[in-house]
LOGULUM-414660 format. One record per residue (C-alpha): x negated, y, z negated; residue in three letters. Coordinates in steps of 0.25 Angstrom, whole numbers, always signed. Example, Ala and Ser with C-alpha at 12.3 -4.5 7.8 and 13.67 -1.06 7.14 Angstrom:
REM residues 2
REC, -49, -18, -31, ALA
REC, -55, -4, -29, SER
REM end
This chain:
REM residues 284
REC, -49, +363, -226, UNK
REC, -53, +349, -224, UNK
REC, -55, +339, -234, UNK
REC, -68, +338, -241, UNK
REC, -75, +324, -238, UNK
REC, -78, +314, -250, UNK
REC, -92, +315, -252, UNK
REC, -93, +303, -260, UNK
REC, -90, +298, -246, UNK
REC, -103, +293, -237, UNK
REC, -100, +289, -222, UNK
REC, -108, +283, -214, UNK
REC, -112, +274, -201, UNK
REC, -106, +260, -203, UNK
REC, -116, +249, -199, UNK
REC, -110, +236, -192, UNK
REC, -113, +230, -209, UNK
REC, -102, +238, -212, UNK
REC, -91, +233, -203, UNK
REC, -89, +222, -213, UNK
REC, -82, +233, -222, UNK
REC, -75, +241, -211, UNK
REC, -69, +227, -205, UNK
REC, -65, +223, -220, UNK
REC, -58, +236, -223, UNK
REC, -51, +236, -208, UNK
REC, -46, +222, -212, UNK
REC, -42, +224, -225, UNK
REC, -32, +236, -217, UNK
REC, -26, +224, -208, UNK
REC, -35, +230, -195, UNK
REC, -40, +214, -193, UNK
REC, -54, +219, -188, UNK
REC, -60, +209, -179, UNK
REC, -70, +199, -184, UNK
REC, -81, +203, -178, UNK
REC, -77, +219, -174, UNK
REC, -90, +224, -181, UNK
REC, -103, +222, -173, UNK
REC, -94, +224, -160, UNK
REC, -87, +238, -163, UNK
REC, -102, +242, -169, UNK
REC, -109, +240, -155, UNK
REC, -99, +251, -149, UNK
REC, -103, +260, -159, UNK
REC, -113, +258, -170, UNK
REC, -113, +271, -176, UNK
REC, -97, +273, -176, UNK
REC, -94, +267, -188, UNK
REC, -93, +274, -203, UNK
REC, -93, +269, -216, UNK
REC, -90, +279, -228, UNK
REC, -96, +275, -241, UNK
REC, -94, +280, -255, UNK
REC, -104, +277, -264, UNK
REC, -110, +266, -253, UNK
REC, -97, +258, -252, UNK
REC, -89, +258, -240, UNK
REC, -77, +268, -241, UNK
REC, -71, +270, -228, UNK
REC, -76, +267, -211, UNK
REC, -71, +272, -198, UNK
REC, -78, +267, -184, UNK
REC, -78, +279, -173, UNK
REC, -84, +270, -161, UNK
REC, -88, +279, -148, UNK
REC, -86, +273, -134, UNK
REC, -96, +283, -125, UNK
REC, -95, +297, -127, UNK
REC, -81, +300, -127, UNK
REC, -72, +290, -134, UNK
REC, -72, +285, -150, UNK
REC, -63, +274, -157, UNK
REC, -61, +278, -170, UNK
REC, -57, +265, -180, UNK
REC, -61, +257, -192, UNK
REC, -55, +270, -200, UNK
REC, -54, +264, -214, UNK
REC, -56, +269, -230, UNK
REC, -57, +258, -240, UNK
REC, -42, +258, -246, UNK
REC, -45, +260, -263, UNK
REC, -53, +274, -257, UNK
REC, -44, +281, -248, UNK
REC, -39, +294, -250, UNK
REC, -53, +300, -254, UNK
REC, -56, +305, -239, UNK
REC, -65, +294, -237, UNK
REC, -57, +291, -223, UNK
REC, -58, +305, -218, UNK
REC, -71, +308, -220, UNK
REC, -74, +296, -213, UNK
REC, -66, +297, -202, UNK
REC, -73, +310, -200, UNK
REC, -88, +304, -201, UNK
REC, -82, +294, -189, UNK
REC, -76, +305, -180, UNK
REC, -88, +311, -180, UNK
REC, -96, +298, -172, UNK
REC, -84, +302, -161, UNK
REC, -91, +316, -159, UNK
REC, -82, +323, -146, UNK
REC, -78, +309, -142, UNK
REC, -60, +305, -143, UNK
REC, -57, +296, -153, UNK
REC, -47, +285, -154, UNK
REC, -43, +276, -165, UNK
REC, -32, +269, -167, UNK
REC, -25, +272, -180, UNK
REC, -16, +265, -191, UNK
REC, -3, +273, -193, UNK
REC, -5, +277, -207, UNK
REC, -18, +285, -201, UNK
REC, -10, +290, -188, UNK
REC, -7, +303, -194, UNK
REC, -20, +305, -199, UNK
REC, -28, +303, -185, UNK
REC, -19, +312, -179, UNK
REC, -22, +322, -188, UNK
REC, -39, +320, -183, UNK
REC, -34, +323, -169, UNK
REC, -29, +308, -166, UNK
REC, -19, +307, -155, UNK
REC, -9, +295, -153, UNK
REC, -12, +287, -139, UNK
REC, -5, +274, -142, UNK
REC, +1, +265, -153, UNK
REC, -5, +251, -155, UNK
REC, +1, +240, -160, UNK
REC, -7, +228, -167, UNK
REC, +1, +215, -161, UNK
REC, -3, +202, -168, UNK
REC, +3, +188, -164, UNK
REC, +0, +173, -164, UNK
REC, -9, +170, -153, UNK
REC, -4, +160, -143, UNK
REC, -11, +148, -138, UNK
REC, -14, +149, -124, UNK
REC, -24, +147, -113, UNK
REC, -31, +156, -105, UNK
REC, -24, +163, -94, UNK
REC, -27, +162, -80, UNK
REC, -36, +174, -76, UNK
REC, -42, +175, -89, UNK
REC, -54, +171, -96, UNK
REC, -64, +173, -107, UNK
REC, -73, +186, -106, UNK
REC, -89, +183, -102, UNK
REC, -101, +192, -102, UNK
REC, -99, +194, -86, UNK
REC, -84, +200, -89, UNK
REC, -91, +209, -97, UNK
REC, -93, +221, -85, UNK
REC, -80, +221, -80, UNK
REC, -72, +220, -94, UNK
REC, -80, +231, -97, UNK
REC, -75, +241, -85, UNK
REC, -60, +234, -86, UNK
REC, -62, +239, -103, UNK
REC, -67, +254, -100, UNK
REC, -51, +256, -91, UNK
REC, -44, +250, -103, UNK
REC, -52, +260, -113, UNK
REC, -56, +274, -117, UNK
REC, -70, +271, -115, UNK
REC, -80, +262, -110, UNK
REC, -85, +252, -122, UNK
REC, -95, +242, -114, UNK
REC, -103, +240, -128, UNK
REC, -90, +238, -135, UNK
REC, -84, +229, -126, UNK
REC, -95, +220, -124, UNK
REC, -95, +215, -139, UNK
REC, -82, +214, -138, UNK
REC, -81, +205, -130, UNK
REC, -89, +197, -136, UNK
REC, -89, +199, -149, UNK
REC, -88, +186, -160, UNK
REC, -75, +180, -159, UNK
REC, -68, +188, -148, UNK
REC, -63, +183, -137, UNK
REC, -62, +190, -123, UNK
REC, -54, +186, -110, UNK
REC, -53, +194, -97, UNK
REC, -44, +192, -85, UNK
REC, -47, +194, -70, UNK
REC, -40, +193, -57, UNK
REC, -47, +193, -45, UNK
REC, -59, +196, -54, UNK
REC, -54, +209, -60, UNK
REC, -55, +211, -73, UNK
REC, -40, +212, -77, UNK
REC, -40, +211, -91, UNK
REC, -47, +207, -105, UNK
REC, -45, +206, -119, UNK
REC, -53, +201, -131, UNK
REC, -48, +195, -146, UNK
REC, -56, +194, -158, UNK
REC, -56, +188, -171, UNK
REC, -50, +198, -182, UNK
REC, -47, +199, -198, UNK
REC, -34, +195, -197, UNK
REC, -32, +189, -183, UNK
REC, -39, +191, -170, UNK
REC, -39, +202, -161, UNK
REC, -35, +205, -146, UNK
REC, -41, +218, -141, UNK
REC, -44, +223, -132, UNK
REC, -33, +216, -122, UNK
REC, -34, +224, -108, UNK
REC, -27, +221, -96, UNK
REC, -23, +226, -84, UNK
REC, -9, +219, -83, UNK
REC, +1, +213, -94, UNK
REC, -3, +200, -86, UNK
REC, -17, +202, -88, UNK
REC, -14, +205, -103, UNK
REC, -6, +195, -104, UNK
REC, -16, +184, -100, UNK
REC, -26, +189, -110, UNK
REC, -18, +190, -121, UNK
REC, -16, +176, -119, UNK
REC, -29, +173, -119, UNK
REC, -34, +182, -131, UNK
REC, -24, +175, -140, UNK
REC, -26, +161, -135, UNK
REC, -39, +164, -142, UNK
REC, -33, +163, -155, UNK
REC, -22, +154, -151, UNK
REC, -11, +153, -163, UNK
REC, -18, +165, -170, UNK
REC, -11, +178, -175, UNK
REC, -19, +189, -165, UNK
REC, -19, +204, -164, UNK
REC, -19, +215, -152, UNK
REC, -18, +229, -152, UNK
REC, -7, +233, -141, UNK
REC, -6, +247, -138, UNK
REC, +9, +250, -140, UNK
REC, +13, +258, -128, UNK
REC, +8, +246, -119, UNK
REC, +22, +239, -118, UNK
REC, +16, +228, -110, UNK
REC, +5, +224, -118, UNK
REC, +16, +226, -131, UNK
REC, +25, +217, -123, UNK
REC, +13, +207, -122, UNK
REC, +9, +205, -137, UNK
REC, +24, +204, -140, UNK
REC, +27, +193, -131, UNK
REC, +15, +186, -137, UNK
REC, +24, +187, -150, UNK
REC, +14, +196, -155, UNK
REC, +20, +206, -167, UNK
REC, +14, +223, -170, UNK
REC, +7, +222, -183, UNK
REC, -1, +235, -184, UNK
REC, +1, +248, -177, UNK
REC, -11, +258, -173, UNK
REC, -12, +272, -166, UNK
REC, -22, +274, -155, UNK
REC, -26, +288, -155, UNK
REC, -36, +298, -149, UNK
REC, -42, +310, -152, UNK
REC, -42, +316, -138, UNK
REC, -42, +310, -124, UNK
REC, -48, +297, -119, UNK
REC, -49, +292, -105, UNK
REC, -40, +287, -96, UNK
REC, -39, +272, -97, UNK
REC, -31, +260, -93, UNK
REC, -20, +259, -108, UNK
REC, -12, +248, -98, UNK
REC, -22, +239, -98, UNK
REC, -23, +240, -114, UNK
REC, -13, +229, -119, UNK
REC, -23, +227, -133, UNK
REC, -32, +236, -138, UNK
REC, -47, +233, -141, UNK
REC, -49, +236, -156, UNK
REC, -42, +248, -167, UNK
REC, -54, +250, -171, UNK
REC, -64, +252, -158, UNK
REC, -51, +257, -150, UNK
REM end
């Protein structure tokens, strides 16, 4: 029989007022949200994030965030730590599943909650490492430059290879976003490359970083630290990619954190060698 859900427990819609709490409580777990995450990760989907209340005050939050009809990124999954173990997570977790309707669902999750997800119908894909680093100084490299508005079309088309799903609205916030920082690279006009860093909690971060070769990445790794030139940075790097691990380690970058994507069913074919860092934990 299944477990009885708290009644005491109240979940709700968040509204972009509440990311303040979401962010504090990511933060105060070590997940270095970004500075200015919120409003942008709200346009995707403004009805796909929950907040569970007990007596009006904030308890738990999770964030299922649909990308068209047929992909959903779980994240944000969190329970205020002095009241776990009431089954405030669970019932929260299944207030946000529901916004994901038929859709596949990934997330990427924590090891401690590994075993749990695979229990909800969860399914490893790939390991990810969180590699951090000091950044070096460095100019611009040749054949790259910063994103404009008139990049917007073709990183848009060059993003839906490297993804589950198209996220146009997503990724023209992004973008632009206050405080990030986004470069693209071209030869002979083609789009071979982009990436984007912004500030975090801790320390910025780098994601996404796609490119079509380990030159490519290479030149916009460059490029994405020397924004923050002697200044400890993050990236997520998808484990099985030897080239981009080989990439962040000869930067004299470390592994500091270690996640788990994860799936509930199939998701469509798309470019993983282009992926050297991944966007966000939280929006996939």
């Amino acid at each position: 029989m299944a477990p009885t859900p708290p009644h005491d427990l109240v979940v709700t819609q968040a509204v972009p007022g509440d990311w303040a709490v979401i962010s504090g409580w990511a933060a105060d777990e070590g997940w270095n949200p970004g500075a200015s995450d919120g409003p942008v990760f709200f346009a995707q989907d403004p009805e796909g994030f929950f907040l569970g209340r007990v007596g009006g005050e904030p308890v738990s939050a999770i964030s299922v965030v649909t990308y068209g009809t047929g992909y959903a990124f779980l994240g944000c999954y969190l329970v205020r730590p002095d009241l776990r173990g009431h089954g405030y997570g669970l019932a929260t977790w299944r207030a946000g599943l529901a916004h994901a309707g038929n859709r596949t669902v990934g997330l990427d999750g924590v090891v401690a909650q590994q075993p749990n997800y695979r229990r909800s119908g969860f399914e490893l894909a790939h390991r990810t490492a969180r590699f951090t680093g000091i950044a070096p100084t460095a100019g611009i490299p040749s054949g790259v430059r910063a994103v404009s508005s008139a990049d917007l079309p073709d990183l848009i088309a060059y993003d839906s290879a490297c993804t589950p799903a198209d996220r146009p609205r997503f990724l023209s916030r992004w973008l632009t976003g206050p405080g990030h920082r986004a470069f693209a690279r071209r030869s002979g006009g083609r789009v071979t490359g982009y990436g984007v860093i912004r500030p975090g909690h801790d320390r910025p971060r780098i994601g996404p970083l796609f490119a079509d070769t380990p030159d490519d990445a290479r030149a916009l790794f460059a490029a994405l630290t020397g924004a923050f030139p002697g200044t400890a940075v993050a990236i997520d790097v998808p484990e099985p990619h030897k080239a981009a691990v080989a990439m962040v380690e000869e930067a004299g970058f470390a592994p500091s954190f270690e996640t788990a994507r994860m799936y509930t069913g199939p998701v469509r074919p798309h470019a993983q060698d282009r992926i050297f860092g991944i966007t966000t934990l939280e929006l996939g």
